[in-house]
PQR file of N, CA, C, O and H, with PARSE charges and radii, in Angstrom:
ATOM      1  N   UNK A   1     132.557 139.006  97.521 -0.4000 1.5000
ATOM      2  CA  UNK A   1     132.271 140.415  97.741 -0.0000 2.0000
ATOM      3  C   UNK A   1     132.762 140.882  99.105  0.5500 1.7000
ATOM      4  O   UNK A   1     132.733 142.100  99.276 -0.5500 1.4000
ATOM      5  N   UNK A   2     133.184 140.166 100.050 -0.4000 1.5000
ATOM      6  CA  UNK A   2     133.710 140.195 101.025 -0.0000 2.0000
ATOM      7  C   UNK A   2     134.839 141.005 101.322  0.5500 1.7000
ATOM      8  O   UNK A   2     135.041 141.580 102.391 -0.5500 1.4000
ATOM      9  H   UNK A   2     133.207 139.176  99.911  0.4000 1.0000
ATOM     10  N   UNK A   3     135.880 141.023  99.870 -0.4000 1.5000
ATOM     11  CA  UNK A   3     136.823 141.844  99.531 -0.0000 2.0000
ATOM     12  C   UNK A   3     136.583 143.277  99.528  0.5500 1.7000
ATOM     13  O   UNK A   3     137.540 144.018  99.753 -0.5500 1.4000
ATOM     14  H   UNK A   3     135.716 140.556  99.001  0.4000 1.0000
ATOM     15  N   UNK A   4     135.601 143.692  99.337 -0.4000 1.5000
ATOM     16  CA  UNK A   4     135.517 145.052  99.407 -0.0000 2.0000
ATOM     17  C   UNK A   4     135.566 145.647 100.569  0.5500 1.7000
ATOM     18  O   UNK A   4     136.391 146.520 100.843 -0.5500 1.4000
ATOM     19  H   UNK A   4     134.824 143.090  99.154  0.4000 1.0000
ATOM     20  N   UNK A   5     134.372 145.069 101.619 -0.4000 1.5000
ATOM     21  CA  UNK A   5     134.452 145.026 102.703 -0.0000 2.0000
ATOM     22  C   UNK A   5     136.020 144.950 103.782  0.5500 1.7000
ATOM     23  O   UNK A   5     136.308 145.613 104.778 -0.5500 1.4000
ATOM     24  H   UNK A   5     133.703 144.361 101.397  0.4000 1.0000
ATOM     25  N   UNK A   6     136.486 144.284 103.346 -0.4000 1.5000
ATOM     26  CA  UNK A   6     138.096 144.093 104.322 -0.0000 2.0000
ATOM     27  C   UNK A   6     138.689 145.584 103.170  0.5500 1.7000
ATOM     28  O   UNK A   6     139.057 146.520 103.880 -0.5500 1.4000
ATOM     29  H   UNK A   6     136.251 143.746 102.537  0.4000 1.0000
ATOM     30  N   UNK A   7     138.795 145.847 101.881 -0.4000 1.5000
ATOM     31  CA  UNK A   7     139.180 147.143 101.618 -0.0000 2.0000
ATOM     32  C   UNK A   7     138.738 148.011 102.333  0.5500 1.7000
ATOM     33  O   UNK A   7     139.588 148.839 102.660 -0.5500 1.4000
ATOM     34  H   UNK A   7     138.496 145.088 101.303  0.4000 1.0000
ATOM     35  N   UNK A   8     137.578 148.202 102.786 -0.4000 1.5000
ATOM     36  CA  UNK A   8     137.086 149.601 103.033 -0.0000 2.0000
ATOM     37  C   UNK A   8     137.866 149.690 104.189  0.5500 1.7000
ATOM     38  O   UNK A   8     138.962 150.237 104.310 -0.5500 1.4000
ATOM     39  H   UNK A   8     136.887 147.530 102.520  0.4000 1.0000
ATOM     40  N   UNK A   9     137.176 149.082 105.057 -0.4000 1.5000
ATOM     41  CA  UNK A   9     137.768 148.855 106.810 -0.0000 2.0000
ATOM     42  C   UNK A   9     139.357 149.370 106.532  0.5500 1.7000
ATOM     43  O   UNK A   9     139.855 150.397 106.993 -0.5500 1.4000
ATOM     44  H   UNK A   9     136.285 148.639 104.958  0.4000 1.0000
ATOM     45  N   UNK A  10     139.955 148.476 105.740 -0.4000 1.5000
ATOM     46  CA  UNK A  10     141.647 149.148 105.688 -0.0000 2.0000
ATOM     47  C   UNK A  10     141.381 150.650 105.199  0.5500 1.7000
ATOM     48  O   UNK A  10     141.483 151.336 106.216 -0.5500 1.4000
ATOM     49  H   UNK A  10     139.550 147.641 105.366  0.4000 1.0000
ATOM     50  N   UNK A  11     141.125 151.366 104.251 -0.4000 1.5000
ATOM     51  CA  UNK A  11     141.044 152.308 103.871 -0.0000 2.0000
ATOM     52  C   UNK A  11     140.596 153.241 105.142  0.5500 1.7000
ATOM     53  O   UNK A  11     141.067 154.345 105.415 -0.5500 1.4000
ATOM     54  H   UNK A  11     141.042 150.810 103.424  0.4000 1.0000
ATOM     55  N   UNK A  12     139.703 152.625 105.763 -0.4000 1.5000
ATOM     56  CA  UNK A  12     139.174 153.159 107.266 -0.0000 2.0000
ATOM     57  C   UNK A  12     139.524 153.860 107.990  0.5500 1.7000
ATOM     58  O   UNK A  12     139.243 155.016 108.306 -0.5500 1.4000
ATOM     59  H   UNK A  12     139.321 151.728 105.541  0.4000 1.0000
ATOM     60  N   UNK A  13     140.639 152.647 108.500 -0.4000 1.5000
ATOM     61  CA  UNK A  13     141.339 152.460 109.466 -0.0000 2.0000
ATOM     62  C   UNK A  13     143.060 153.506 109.256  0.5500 1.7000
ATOM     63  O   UNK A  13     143.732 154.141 110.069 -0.5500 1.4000
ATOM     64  H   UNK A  13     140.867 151.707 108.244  0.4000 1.0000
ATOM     65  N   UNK A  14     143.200 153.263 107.935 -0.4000 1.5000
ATOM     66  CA  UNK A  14     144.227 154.390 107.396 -0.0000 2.0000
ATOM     67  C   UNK A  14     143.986 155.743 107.543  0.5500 1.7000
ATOM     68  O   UNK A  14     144.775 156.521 108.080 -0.5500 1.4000
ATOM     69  H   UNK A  14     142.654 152.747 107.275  0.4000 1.0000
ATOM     70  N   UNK A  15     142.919 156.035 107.081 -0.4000 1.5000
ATOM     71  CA  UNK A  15     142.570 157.467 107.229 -0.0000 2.0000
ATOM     72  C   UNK A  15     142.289 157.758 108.404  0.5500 1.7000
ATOM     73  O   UNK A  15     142.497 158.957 108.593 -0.5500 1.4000
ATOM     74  H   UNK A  15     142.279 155.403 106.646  0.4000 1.0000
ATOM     75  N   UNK A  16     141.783 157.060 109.597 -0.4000 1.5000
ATOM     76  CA  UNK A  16     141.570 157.584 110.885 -0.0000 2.0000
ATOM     77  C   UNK A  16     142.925 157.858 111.391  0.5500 1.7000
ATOM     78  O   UNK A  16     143.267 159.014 111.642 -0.5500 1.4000
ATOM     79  H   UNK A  16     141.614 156.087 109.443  0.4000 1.0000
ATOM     80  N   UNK A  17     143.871 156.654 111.587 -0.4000 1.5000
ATOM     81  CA  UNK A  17     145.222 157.015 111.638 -0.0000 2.0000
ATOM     82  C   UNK A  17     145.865 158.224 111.349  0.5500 1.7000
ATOM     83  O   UNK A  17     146.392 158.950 112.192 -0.5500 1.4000
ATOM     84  H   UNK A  17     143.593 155.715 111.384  0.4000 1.0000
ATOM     85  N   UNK A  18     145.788 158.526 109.559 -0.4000 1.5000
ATOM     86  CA  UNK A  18     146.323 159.977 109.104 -0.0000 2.0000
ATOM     87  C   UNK A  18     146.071 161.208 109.729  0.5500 1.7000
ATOM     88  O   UNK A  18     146.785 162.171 110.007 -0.5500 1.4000
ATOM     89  H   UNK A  18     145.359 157.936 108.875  0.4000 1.0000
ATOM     90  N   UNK A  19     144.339 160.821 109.954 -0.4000 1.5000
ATOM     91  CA  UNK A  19     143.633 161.949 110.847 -0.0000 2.0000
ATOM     92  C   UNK A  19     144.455 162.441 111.998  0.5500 1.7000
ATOM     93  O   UNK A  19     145.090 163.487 112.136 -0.5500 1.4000
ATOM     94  H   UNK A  19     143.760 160.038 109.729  0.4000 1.0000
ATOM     95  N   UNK A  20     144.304 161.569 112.666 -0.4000 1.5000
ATOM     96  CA  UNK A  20     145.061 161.400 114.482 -0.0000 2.0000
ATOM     97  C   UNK A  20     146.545 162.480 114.413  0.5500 1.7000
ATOM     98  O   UNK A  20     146.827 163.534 114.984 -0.5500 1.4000
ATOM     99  H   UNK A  20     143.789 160.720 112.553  0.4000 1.0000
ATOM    100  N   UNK A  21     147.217 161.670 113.487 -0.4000 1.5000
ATOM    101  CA  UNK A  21     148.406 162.060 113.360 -0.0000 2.0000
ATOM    102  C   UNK A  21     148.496 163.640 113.234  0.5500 1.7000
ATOM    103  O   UNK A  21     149.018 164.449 114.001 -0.5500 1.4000
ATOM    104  H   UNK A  21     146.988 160.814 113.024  0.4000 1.0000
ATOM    105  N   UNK A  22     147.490 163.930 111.429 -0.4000 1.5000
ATOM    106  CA  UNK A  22     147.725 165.620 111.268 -0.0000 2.0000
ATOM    107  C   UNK A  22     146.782 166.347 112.363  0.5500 1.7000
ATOM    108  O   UNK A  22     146.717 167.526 112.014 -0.5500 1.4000
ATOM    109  H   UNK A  22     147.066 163.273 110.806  0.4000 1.0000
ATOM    110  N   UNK A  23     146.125 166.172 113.380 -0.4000 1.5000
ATOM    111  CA  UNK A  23     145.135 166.716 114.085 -0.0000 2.0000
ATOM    112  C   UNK A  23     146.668 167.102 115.464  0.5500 1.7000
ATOM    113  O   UNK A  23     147.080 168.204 115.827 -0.5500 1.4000
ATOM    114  H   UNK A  23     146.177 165.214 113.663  0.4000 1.0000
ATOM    115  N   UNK A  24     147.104 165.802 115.867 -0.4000 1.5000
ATOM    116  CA  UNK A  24     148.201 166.490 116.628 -0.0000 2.0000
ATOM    117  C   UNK A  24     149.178 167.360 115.858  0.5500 1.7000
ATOM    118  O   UNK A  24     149.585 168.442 116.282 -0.5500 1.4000
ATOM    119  H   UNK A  24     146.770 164.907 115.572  0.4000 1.0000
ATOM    120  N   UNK A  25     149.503 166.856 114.784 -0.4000 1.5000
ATOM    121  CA  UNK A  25     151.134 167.982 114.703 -0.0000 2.0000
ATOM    122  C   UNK A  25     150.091 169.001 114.315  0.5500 1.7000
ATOM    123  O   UNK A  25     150.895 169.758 113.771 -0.5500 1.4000
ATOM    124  H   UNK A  25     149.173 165.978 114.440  0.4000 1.0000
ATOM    125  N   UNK A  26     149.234 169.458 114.204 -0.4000 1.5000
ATOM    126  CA  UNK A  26     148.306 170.812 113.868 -0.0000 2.0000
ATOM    127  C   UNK A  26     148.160 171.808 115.526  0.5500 1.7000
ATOM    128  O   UNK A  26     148.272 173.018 115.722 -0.5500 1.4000
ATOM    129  H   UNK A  26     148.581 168.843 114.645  0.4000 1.0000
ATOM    130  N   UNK A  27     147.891 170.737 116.421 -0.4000 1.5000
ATOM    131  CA  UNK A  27     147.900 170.869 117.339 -0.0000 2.0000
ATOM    132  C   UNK A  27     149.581 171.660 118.068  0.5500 1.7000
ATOM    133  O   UNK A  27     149.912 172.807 118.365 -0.5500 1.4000
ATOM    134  H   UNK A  27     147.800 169.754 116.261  0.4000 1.0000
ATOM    135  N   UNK A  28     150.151 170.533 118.101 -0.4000 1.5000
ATOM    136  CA  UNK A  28     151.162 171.186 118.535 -0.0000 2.0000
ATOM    137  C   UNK A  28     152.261 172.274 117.606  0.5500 1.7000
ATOM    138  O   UNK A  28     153.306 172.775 118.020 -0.5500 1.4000
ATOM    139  H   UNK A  28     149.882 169.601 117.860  0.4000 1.0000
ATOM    140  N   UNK A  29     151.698 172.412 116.394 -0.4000 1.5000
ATOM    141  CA  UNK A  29     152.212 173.410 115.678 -0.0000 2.0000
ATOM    142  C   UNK A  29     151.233 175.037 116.379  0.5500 1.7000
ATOM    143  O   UNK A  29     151.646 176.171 116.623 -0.5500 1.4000
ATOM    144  H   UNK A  29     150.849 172.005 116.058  0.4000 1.0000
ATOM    145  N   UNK A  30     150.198 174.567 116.470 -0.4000 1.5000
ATOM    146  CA  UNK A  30     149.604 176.051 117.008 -0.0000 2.0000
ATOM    147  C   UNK A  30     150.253 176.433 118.258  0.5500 1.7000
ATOM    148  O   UNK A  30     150.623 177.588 118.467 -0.5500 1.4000
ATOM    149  H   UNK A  30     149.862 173.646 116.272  0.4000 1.0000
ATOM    150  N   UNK A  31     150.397 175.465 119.105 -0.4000 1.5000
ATOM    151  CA  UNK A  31     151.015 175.605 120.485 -0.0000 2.0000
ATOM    152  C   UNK A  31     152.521 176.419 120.544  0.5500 1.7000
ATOM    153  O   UNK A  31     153.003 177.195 121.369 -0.5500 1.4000
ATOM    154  H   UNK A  31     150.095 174.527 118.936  0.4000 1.0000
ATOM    155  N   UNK A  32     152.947 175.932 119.440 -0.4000 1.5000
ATOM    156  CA  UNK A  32     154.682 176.369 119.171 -0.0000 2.0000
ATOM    157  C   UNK A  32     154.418 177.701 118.798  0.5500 1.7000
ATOM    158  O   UNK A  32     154.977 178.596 119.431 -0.5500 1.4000
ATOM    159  H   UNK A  32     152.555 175.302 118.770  0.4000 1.0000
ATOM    160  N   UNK A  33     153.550 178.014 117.746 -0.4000 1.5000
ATOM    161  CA  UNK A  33     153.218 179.462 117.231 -0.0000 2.0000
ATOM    162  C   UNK A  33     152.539 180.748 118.115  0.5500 1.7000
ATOM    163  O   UNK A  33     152.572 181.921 117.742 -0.5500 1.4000
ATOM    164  H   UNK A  33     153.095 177.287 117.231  0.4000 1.0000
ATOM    165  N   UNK A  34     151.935 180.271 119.332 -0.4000 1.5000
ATOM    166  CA  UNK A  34     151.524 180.949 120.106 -0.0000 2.0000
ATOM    167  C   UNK A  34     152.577 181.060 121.538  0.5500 1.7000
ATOM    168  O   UNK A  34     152.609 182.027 122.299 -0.5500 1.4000
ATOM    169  H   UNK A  34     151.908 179.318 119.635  0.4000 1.0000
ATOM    170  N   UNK A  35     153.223 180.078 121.635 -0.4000 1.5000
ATOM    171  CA  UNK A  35     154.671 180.654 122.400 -0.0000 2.0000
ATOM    172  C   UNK A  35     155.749 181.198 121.676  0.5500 1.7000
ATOM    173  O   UNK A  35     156.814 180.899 122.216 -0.5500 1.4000
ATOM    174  H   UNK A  35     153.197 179.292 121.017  0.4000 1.0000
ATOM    175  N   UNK A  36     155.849 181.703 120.927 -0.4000 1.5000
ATOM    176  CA  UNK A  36     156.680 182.266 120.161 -0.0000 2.0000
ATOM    177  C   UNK A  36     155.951 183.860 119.613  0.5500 1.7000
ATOM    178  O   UNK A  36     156.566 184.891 119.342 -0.5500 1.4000
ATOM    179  H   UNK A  36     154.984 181.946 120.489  0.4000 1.0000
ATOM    180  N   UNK A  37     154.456 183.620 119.574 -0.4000 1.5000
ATOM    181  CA  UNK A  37     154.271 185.419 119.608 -0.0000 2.0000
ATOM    182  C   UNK A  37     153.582 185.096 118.933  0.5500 1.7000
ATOM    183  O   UNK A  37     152.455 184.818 119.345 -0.5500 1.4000
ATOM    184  H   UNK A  37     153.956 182.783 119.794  0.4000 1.0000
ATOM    185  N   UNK A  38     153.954 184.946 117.330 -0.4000 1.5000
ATOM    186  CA  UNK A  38     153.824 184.766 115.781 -0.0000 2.0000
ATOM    187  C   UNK A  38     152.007 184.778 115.669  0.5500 1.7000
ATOM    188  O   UNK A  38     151.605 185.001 114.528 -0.5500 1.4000
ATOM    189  H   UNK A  38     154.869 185.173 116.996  0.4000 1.0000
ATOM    190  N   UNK A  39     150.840 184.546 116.808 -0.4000 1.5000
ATOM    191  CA  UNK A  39     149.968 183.877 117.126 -0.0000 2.0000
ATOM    192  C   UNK A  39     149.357 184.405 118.221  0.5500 1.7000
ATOM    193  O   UNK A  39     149.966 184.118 119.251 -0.5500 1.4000
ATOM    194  H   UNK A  39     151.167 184.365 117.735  0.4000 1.0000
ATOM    195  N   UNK A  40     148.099 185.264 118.440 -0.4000 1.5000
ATOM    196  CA  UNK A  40     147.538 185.823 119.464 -0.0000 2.0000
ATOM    197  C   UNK A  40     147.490 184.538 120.448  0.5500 1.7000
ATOM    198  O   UNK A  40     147.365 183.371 120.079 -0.5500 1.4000
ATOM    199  H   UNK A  40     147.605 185.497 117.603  0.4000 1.0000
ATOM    200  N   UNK A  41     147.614 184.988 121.745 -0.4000 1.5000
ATOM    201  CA  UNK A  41     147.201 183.928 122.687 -0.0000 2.0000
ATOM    202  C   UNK A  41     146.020 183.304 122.998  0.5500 1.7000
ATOM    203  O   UNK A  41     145.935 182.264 123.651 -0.5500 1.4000
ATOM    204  H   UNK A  41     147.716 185.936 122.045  0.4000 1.0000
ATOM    205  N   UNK A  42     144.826 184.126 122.393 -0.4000 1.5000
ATOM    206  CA  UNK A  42     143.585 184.188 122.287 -0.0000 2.0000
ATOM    207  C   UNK A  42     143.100 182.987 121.042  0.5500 1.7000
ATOM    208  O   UNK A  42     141.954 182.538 121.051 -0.5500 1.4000
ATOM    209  H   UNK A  42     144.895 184.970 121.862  0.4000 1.0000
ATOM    210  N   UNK A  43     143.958 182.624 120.171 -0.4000 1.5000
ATOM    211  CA  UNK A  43     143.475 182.101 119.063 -0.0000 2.0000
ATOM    212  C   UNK A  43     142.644 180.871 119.012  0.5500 1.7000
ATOM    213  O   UNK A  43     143.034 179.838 119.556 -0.5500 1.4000
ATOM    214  H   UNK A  43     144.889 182.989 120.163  0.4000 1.0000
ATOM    215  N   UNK A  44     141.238 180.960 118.223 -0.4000 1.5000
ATOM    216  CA  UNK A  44     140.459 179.803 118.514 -0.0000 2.0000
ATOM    217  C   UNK A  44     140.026 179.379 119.647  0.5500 1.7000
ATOM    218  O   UNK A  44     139.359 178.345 119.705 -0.5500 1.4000
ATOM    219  H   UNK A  44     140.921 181.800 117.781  0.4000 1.0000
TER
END
């Protein structure tokens, strides 16, 4: 049953990763959109 356990953790560990990743390009996509106008400077 141990197996599940080492699944989850991977499954985990993947999705925190994915997270990280779309949290920056979200990030620096707002950044691009608010120097460019497209995007109050105020936003959020």
């Amino acid at each position: 049953m141990e197996v599940f356990g080492i699944i989850g953790m991977s499954f985990g560990i993947i999705g925190m990763t994915f997270g990280i990743i779309a949290f920056t390009k979200q990030m620096k996509l707002e950044k691009h959109l608010k120097e460019s106008g497209v995007v109050e400077k105020d936003y959020k």
